[in-house]
Backbone as ProteinMPNN parsed JSONL, in Angstrom:
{"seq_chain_A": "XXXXXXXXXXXXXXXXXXXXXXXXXXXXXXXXXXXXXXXXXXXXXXXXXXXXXXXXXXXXXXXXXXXXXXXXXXXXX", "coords_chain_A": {"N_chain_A": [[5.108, -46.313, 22.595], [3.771, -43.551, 21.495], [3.531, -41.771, 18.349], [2.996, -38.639, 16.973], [0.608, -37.06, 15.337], [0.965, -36.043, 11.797], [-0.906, -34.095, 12.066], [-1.533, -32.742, 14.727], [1.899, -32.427, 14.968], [1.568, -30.154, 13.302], [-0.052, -28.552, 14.243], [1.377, -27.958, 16.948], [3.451, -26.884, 15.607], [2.367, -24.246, 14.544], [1.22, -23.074, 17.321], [3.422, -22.66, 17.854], [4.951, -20.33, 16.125], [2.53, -18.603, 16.288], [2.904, -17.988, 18.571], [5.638, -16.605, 19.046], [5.154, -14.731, 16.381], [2.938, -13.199, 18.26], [5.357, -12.356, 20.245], [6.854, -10.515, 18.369], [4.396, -8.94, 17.743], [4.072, -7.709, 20.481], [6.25, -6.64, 20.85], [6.613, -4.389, 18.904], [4.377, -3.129, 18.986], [4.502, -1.523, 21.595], [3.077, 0.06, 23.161], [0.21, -0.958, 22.958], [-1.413, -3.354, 24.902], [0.143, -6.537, 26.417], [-1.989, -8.471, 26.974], [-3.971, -7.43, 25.188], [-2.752, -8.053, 22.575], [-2.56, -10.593, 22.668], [-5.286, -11.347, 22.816], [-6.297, -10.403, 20.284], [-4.804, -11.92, 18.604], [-5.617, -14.222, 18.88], [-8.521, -14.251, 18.255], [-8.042, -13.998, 15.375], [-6.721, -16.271, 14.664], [-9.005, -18.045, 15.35], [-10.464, -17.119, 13.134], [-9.645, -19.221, 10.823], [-9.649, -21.41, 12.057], [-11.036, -23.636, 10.628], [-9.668, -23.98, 8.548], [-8.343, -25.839, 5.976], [-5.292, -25.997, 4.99], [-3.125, -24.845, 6.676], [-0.655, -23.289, 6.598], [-0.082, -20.924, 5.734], [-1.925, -19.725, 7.884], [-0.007, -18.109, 10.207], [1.054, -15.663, 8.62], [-1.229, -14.417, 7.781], [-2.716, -14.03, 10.202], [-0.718, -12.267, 11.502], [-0.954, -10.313, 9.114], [-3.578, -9.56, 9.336], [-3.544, -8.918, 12.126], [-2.14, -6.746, 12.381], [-2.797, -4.811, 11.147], [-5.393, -4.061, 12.142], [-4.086, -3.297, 14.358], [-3.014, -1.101, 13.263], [-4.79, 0.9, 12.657], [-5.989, 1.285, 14.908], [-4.324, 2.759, 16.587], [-3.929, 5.161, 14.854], [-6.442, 6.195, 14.946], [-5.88, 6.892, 17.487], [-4.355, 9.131, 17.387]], "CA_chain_A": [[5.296, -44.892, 22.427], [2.734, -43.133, 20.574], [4.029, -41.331, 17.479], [2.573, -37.386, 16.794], [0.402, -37.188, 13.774], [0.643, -34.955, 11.257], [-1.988, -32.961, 12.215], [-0.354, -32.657, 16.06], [2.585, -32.032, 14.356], [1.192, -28.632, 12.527], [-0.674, -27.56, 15.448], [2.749, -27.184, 17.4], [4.147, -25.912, 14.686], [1.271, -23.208, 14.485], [1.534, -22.362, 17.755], [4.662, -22.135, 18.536], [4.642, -19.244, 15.038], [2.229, -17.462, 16.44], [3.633, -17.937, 19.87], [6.327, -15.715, 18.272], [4.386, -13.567, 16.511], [2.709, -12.402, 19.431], [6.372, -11.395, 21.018], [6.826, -9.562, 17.657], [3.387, -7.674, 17.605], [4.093, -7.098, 21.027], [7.291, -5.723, 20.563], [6.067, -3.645, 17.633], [3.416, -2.43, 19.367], [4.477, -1.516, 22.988], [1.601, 0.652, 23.698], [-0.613, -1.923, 23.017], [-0.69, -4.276, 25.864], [0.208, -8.087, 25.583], [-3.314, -9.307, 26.665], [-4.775, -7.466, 23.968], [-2.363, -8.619, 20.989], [-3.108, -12.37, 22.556], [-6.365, -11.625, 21.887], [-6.4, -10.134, 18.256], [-3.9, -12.997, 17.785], [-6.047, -15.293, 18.774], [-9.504, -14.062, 17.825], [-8.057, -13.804, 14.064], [-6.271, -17.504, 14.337], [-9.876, -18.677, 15.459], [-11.182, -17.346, 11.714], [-9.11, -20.056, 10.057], [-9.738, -22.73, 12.425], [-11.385, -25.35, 9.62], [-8.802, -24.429, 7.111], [-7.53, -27.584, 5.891], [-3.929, -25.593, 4.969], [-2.551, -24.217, 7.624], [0.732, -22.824, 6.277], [-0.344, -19.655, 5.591], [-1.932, -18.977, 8.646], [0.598, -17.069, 10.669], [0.956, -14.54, 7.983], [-2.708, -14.162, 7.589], [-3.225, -13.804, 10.632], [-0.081, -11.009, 11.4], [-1.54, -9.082, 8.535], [-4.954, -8.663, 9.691], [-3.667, -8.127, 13.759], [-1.098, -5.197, 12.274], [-3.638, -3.605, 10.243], [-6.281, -3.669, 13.377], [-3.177, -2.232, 15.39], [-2.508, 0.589, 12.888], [-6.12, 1.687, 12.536], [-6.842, 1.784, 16.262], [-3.222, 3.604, 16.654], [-4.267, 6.349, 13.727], [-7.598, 6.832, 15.542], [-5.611, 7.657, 18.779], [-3.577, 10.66, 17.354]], "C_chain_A": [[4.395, -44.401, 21.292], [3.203, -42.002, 19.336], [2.861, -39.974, 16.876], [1.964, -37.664, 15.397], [0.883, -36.047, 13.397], [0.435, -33.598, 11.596], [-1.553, -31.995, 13.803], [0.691, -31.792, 15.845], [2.611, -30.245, 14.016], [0.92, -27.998, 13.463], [0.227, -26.968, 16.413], [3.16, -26.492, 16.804], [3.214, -24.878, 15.144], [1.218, -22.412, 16.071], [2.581, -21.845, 18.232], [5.091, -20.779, 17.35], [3.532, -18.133, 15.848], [2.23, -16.972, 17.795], [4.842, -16.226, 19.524], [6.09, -14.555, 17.863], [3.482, -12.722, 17.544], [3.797, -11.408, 19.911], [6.537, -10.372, 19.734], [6.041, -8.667, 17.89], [3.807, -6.59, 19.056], [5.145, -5.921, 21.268], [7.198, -4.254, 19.784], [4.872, -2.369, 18.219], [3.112, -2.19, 21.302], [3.363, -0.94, 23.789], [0.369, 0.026, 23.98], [0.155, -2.808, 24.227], [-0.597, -5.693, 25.66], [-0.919, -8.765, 25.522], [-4.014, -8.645, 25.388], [-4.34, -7.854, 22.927], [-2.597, -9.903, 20.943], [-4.757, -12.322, 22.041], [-6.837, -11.376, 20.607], [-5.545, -11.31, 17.816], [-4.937, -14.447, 17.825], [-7.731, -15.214, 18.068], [-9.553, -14.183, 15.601], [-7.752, -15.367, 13.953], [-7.619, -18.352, 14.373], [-10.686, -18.714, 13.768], [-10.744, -18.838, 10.755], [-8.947, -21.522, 10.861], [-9.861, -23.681, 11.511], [-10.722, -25.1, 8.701], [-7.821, -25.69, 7.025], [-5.867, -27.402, 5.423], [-3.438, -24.943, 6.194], [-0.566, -23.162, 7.59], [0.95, -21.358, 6.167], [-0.935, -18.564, 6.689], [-1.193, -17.991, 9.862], [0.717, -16.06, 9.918], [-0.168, -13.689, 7.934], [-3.1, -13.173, 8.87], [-2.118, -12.4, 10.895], [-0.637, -9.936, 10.561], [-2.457, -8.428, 9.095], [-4.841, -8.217, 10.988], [-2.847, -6.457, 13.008], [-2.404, -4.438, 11.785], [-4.615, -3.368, 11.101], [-5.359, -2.75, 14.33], [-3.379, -0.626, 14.852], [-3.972, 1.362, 12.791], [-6.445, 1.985, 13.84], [-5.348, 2.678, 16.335], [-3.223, 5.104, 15.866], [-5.448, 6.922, 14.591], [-6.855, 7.349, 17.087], [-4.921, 8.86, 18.279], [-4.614, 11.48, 16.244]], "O_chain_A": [[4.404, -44.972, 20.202], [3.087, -40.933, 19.935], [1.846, -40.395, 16.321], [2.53, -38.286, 14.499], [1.213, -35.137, 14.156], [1.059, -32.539, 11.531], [-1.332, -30.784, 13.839], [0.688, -30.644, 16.288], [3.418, -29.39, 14.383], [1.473, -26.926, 13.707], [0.103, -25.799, 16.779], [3.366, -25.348, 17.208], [3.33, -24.627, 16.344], [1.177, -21.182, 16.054], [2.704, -20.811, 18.888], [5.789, -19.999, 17.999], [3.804, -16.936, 15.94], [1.751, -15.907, 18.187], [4.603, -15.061, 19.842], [6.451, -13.512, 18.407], [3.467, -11.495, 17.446], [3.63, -10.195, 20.042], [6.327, -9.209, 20.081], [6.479, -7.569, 18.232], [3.885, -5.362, 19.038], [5.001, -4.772, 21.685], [7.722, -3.211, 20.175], [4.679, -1.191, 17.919], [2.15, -2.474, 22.016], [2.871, -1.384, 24.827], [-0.389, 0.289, 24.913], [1.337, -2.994, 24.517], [-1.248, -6.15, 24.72], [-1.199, -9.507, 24.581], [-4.603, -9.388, 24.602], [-5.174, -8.119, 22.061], [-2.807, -10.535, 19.908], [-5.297, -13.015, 21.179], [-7.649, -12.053, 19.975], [-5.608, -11.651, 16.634], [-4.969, -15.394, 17.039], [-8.089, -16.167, 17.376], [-10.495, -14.346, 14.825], [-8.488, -15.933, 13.145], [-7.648, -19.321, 13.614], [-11.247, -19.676, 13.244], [-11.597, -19.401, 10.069], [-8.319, -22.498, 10.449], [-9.005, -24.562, 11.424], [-10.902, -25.841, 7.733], [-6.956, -26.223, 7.72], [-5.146, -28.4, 5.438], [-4.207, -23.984, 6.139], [0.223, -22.676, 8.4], [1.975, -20.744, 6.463], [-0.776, -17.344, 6.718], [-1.901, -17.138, 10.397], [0.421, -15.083, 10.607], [-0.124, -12.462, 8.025], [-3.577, -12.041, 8.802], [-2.616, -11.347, 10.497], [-0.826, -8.809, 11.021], [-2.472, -7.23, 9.376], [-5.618, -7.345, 11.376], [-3.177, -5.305, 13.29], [-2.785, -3.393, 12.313], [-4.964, -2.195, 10.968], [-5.743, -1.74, 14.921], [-3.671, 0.433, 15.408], [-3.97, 2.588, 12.901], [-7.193, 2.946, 14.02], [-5.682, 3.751, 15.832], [-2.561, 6.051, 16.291], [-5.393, 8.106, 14.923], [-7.431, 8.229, 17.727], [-5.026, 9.777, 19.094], [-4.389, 12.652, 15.939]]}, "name": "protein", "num_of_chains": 1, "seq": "XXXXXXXXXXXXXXXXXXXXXXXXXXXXXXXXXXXXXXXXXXXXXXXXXXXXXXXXXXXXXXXXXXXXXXXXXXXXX"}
C-alpha cells in the first residue's frame, strides 16, 4: 500500500479549499457564472504554483478573485 506524501497530502488539501471556495465565490457572486469563477479561481491558484508554502494560498487567492469580481461588478452599474 503506498502511503500519500506530504506533498499529495497538501495538494488535496488545496483543492478540496478552493474546491469550496469556488461554491462560496459562486454563491457570493450569482451573476457571475460558475465557469468564470473556476477560471479566476484557477488562473490566480496557477500564480502560486512554485510556492513552496502553500497554506496561505486559498486566502490569497479568494482575495485577489473577490477584488476582480467587485471591479468588473462596479464597472457594470
Amino acid at each position: 500500500m503506498k502511503v500519500p506524501t506530504m506533498d499529495a497530502m497538501a495538494s488535496e488539501q488545496l483543492d478540496t479549499q478552493l474546491a469550496e471556495l469556488e461554491g462560496r465565490l459562486t454563491h457570493d457572486y450569482d451573476k457571475v457564472g460558475p465557469s468564470s469563477v473556476h477560471d479566476l479561481v484557477q488562473r490566480e491558484r496557477a500564480r502560486f504554483e512554485g510556492a513552496r508554502i502553500h497554506v496561505y494560498v486559498p486566502i490569497l487567492v479568494e482575495r485577489a478573485v473577490r477584488t476582480t469580481l467587485a471591479d468588473s461588478a462596479g464597472k457594470l452599474t
